[in-house]
C-alpha positions as CSV (number, residue, x, y, z in Angstrom):
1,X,-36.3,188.9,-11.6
2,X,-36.7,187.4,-15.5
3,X,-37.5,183.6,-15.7
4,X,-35.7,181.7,-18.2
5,X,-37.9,180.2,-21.0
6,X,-37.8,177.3,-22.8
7,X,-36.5,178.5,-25.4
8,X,-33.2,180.2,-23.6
9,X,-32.3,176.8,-22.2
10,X,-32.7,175.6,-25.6
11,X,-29.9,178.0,-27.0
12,X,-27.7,178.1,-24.1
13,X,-28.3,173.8,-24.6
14,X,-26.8,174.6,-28.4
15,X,-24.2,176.9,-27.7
16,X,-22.8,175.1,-24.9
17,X,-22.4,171.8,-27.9
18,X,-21.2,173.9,-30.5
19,X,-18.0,174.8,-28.3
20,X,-17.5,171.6,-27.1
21,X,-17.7,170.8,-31.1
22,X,-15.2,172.8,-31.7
23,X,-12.6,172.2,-28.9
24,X,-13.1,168.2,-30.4
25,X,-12.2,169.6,-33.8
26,X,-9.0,171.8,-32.8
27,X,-7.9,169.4,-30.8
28,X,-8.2,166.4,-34.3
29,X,-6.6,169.6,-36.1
30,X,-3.6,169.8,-33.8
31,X,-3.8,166.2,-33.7
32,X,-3.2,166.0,-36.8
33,X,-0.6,169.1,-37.2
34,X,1.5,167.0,-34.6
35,X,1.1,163.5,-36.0
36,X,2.1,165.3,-39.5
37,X,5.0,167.1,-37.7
38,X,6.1,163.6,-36.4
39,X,6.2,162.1,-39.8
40,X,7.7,164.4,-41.6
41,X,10.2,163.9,-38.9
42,X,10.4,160.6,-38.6
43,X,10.5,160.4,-42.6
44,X,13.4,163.2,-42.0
45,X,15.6,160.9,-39.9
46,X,14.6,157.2,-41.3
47,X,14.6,158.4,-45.0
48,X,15.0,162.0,-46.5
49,X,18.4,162.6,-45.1
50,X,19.6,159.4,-45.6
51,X,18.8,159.7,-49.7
52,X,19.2,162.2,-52.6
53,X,17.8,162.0,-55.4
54,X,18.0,164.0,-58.7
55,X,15.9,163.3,-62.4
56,X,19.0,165.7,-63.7
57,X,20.7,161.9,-64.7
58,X,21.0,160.7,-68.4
59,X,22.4,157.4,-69.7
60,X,25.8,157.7,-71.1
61,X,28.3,155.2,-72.8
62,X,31.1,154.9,-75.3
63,X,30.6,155.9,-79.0
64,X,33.4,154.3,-80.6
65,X,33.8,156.5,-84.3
66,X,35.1,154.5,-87.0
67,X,37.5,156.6,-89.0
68,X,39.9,155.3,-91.5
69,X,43.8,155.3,-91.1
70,X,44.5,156.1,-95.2
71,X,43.2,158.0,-97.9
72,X,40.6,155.6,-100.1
73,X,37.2,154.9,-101.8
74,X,34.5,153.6,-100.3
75,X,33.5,150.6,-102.4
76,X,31.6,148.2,-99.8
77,X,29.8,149.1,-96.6
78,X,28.8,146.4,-94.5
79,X,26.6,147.3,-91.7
80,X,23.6,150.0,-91.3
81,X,22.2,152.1,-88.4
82,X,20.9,150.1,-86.3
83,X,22.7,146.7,-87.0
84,X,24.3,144.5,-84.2
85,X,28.1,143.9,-85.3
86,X,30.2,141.8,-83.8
87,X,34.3,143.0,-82.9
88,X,36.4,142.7,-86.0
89,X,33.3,142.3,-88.6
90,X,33.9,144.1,-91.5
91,X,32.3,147.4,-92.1
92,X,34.0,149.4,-95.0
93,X,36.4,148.6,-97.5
94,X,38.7,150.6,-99.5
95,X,39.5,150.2,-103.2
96,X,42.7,148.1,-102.7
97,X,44.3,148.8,-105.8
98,X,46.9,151.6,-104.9
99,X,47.5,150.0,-101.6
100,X,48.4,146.4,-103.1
101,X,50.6,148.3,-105.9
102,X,52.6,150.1,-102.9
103,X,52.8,146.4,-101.0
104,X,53.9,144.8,-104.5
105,X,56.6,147.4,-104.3
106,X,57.6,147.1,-101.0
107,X,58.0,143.3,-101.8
108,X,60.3,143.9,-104.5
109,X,62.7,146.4,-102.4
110,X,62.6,144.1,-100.0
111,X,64.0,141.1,-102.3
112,X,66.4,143.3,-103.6
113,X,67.7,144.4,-100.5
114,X,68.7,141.2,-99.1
115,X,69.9,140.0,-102.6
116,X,72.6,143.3,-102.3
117,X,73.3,142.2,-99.3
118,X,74.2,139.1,-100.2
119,X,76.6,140.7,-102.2
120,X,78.2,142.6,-99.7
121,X,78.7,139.1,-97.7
122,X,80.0,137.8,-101.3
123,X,82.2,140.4,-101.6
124,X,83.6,140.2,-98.0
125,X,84.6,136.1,-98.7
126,X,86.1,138.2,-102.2
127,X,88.5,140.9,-100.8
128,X,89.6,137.5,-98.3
129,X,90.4,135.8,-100.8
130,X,92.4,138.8,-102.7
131,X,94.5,139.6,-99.3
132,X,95.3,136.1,-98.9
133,X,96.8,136.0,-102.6
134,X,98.4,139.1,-102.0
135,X,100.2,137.9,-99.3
136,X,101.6,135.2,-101.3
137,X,102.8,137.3,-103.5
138,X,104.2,139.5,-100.7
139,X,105.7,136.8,-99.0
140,X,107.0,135.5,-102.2
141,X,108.9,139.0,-103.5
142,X,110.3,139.6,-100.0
143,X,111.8,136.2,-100.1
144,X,113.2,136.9,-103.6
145,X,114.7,140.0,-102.1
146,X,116.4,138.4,-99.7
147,X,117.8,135.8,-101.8
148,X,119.1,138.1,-103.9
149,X,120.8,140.9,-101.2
150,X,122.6,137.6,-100.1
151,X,123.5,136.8,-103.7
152,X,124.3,140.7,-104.5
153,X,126.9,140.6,-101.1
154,X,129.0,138.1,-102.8
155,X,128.8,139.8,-106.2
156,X,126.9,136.4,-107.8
157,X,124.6,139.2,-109.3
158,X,124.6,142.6,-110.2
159,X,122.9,145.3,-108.5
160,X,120.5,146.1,-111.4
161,X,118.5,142.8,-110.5
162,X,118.7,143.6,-106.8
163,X,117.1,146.9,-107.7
164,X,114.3,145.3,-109.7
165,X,113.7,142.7,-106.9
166,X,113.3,145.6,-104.2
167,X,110.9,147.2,-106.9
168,X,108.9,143.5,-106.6
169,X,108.9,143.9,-102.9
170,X,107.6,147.3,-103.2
171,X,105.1,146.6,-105.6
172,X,104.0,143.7,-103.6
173,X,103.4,145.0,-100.7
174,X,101.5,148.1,-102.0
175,X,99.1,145.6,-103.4
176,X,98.9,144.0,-100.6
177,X,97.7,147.1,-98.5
178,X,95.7,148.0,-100.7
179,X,93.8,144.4,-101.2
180,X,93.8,145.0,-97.0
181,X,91.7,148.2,-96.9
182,X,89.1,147.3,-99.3
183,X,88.5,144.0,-97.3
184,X,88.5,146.5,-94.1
185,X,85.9,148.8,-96.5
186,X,84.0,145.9,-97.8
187,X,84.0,144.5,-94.1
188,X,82.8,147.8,-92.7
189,X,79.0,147.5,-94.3
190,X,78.6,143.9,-92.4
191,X,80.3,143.9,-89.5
192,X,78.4,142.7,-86.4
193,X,75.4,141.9,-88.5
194,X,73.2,139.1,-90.5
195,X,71.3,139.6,-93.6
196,X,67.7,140.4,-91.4
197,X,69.8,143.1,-89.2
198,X,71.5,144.5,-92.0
199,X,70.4,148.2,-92.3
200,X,69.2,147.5,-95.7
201,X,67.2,144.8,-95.1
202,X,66.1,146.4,-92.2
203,X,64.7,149.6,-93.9
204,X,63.0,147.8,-96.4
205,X,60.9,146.0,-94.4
206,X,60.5,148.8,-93.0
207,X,58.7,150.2,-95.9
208,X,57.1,146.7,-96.4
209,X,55.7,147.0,-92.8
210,X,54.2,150.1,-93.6
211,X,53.1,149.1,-96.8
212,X,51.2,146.3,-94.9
213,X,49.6,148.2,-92.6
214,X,48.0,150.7,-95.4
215,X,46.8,147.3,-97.4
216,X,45.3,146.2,-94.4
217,X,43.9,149.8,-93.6
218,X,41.6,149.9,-96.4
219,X,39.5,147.5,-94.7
220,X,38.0,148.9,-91.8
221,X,36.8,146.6,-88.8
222,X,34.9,147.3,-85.8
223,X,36.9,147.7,-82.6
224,X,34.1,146.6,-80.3
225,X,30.4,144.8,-80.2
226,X,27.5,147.0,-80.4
227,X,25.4,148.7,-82.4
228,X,26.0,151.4,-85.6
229,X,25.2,154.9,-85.5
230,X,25.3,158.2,-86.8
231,X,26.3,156.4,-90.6
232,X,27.0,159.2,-92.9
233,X,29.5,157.3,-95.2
234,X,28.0,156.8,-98.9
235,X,29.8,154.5,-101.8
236,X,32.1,155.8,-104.0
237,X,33.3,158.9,-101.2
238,X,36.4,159.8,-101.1
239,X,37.5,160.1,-97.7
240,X,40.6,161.8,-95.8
241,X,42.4,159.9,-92.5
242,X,40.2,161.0,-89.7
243,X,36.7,161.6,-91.2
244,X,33.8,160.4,-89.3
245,X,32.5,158.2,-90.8
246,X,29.6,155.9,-88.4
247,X,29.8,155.1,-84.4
248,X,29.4,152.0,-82.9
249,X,27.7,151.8,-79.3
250,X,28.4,148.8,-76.9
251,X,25.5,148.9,-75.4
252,X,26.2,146.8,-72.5
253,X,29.2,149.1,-71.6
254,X,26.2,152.0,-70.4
255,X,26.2,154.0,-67.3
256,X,24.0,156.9,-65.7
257,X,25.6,160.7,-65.6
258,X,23.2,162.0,-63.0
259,X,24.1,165.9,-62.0
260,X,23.4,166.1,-58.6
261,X,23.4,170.1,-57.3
262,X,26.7,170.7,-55.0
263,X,24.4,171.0,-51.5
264,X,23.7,166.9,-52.4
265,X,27.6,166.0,-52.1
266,X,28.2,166.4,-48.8
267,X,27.5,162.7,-47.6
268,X,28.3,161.3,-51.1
269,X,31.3,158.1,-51.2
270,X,32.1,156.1,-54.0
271,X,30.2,153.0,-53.9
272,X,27.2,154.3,-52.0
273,X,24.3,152.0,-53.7
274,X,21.7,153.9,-55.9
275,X,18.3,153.0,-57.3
276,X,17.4,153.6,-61.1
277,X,14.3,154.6,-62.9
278,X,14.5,155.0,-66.7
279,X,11.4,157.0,-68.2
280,X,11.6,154.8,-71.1
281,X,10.0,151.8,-68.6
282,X,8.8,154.0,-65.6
283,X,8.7,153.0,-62.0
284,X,7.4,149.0,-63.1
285,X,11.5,148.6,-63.5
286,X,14.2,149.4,-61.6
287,X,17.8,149.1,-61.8
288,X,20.3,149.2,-59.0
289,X,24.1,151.3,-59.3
290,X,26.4,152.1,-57.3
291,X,28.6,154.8,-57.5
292,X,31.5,154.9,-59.8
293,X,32.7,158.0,-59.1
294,X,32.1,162.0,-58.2
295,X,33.1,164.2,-60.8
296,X,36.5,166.6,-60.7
297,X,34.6,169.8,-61.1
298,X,31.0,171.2,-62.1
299,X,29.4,171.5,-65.2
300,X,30.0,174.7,-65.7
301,X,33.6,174.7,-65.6
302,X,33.9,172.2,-68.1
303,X,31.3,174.1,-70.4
304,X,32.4,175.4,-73.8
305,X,31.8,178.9,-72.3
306,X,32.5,179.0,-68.5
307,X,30.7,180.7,-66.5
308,X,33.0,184.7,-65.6
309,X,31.8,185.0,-61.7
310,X,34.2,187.8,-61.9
311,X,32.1,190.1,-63.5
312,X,30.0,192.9,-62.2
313,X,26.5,191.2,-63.2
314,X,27.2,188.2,-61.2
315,X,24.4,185.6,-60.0
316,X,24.9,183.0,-57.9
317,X,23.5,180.0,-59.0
318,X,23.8,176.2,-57.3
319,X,25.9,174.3,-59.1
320,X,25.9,170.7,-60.5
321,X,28.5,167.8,-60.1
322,X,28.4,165.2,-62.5
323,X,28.0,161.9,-60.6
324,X,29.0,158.4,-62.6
325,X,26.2,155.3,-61.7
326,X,27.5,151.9,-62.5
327,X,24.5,150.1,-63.7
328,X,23.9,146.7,-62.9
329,X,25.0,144.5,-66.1
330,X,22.1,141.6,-65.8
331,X,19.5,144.1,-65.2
332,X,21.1,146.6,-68.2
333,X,20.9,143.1,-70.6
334,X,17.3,142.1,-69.6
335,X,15.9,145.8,-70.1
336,X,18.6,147.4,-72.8
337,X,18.8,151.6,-72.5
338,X,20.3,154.1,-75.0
339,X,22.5,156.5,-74.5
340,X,20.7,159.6,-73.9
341,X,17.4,158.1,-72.1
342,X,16.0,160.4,-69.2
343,X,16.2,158.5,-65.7
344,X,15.7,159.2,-61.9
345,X,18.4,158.3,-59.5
346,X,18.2,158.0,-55.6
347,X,21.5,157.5,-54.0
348,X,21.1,155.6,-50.5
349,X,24.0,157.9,-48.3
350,X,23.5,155.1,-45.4
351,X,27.4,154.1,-45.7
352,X,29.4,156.3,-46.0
353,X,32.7,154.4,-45.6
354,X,33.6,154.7,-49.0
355,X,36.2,157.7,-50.2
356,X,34.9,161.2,-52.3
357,X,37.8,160.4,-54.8
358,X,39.7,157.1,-55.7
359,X,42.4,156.5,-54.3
360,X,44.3,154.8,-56.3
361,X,45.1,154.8,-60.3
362,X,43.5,152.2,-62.6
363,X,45.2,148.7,-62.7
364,X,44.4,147.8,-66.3
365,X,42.7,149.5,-69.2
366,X,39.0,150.3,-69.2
367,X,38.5,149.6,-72.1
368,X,40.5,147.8,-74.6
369,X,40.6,145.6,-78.2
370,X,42.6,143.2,-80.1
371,X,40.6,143.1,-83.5
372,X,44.6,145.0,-84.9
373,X,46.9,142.9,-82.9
374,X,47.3,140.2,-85.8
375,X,48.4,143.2,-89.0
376,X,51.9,143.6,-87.7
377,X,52.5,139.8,-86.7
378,X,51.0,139.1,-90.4
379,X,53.0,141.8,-91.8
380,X,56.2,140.2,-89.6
381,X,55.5,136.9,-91.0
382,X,55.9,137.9,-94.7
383,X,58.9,139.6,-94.0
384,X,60.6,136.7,-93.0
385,X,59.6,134.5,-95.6
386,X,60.7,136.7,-98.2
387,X,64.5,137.2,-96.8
388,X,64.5,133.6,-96.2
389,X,63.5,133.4,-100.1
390,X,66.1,135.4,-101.1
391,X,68.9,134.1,-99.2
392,X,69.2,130.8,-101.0
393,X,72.9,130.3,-100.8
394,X,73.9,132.3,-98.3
395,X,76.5,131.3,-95.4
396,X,74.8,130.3,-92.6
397,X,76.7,132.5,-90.3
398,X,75.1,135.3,-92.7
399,X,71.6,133.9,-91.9
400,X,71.9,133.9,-88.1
């Protein structure tokens, strides 16, 4: 029978550590394997399925082209890329001389319009007058005629002179037809009217409206506050209704486009808050959104060249959906974007009370401006001034 040495009992000493080394170390390891497990679940149910995120998301917003309305050269521009305008500043002008030639002209038909209308009223109060004498005479010959059948009866005189006085009679009363239908004719072209409803009148201002709105065309304004872009007009060009010729962008009328792929939708609503980083700043800002809406169809569809799924080489690829984030406006004001900026979007899906589509139609225009409600009031306010101008002496009734 072997003794143990020393040096056995050492060994077995070591080996009988090292295991329980290593049962202490798989048991930190599965430690650790279920502590991570229980985070990742716990981050799982408290966060990750409660948020989607996406740095698919670019900052959008209107770009309001300025095009002119006539044909005209460009003899002033008044703002640069870059510069802040304010709605209705001027920012190119037209060379106004064939534009106040065709007003001038405008002005002068419409003068002579209501001065031949006058006329026509003139001439009503004129064929009036004629019927009235005309009946005089009428009623004058038929009396004569039947003076002088009583007179012819009893053979006082002969009946030459009774055929003359029928011939009176006749001749009167022709006259006095006639002076009736022209006053019916005459009568005709004003009935139920005054001079500012006459059809006259009312074409040539017509053409004096029109003429007002081209004068006032060759000075072009811009329709909102922001800033220019995208200028490509030069002095002395010749330019078409139409051409592009700069872009201003409000910039405080901005929101986020973020593309969220189709498996994100599912527990997407409309007003769902979201949080915004912008590259431009990084994660030191943030905005908050909300959502404004969830797009009608993917990206693809709406592409210049949609996708054919039809075809034998098909690939299925996860779409995007174009979400629209509402950014807050104090927060857009105190760190301004552009359109186009890179940003990273996480939508918190917490409530979900909200619909996927609206439900209901807009109640008032998105977007709207005023700087072109004055041309036609303007334009209205000339008009009247020159038919009252030219109606000196006209009947009042004519004026009404």
């Amino acid at each position: 029978m072997a003794t143990a040495t020393p040096q056995d009992t050492a060994d077995s000493v070591q080996a009988l550590d090292n295991t329980r080394k290593r049962k202490t170390w798989l048991l930190a390891l599965a430690l650790l394997v279920v502590l991570g497990a229980a985070a990742v679940w716990a981050w799982h149910e408290l966060y990750g399925r409660w948020n989607e995120e996406t740095d698919d998301a670019y900052v959008n917003g209107n770009v309001v082209e300025i095009t002119p309305l006539v044909t005209g050269t460009v003899v002033s521009i008044g703002a640069d890329d870059g510069d802040l305008v304010h709605e209705g500043q001027v920012l190119l002008e037209f060379d106004p001389s064939d534009a106040q030639v065709g007003l001038q002209a405008a002005q002068a038909q419409l003068a002579r319009a209501v001065r031949q209308v006058r006329g026509l009223y003139s001439d009503v109060d004129g064929k009036k007058a004629q019927v009235q004498a005309r009946q005089a005479e009428l009623s004058k010959a038929q009396e004569n005629y039947t003076r002088r059948k009583t007179l012819a009866a009893g053979g006082a005189i002969s009946l030459e002179e009774l055929s003359h006085s029928r011939d009176d009679l006749t001749s009167a009363q022709g006259a006095f037809d006639t002076a009736k239908q022209q006053l019916n004719t005459t009568s005709a072209l004003v009935d139920d009217t005054v001079v500012s409803s006459h059809p006259q009148v009312m074409a040539a201002a017509a053409d004096l409206r029109q003429a007002y709105l081209n004068a006032a065309r060759t000075t072009l304004v811009a329709p909102v506050t922001g800033y220019v872009a995208k200028r490509t007009v030069q002095l002395g060009q010749r330019l078409q209704p139409g051409t592009a010729t700069m872009a201003v962008i409000p910039l405080d009328q901005l929101w986020i486009d973020a593309n969220f792929k189709e498996t994100q939708l599912r527990h997407m609503r409309i007003g769902q808050p979201v949080d915004i980083v912008a590259d431009l700043y990084g994660s030191e800002i943030k905005y908050s959104g909300t959502i404004d809406s969830l797009g009608a169809g993917t990206g693809s569809a709406f592409a210049l060249l949609p996708a054919q799924n039809a075809t034998g080489n098909w690939i299925k690829i996860v779409q995007r959906v174009p979400v629209r984030v509402h950014i807050n406006p104090e927060q857009l004001a105190a760190h301004p974007l552009r359109i186009g900026l890179s940003t990273q979007v996480t939508v918190d899906l917490h409530d979900q009370s909200g619909p996927v589509l609206a439900q209901l139609p807009p109640q008032k225009a998105s977007f709207a401006t005023r700087v072109y409600d004055s041309q036609l009031v303007e334009a209205d306010a000339l008009i009247a001034r020159l038919i009252h101008d030219n109606s000196a002496g006209t009947s009042k009734t004519a004026l009404r």
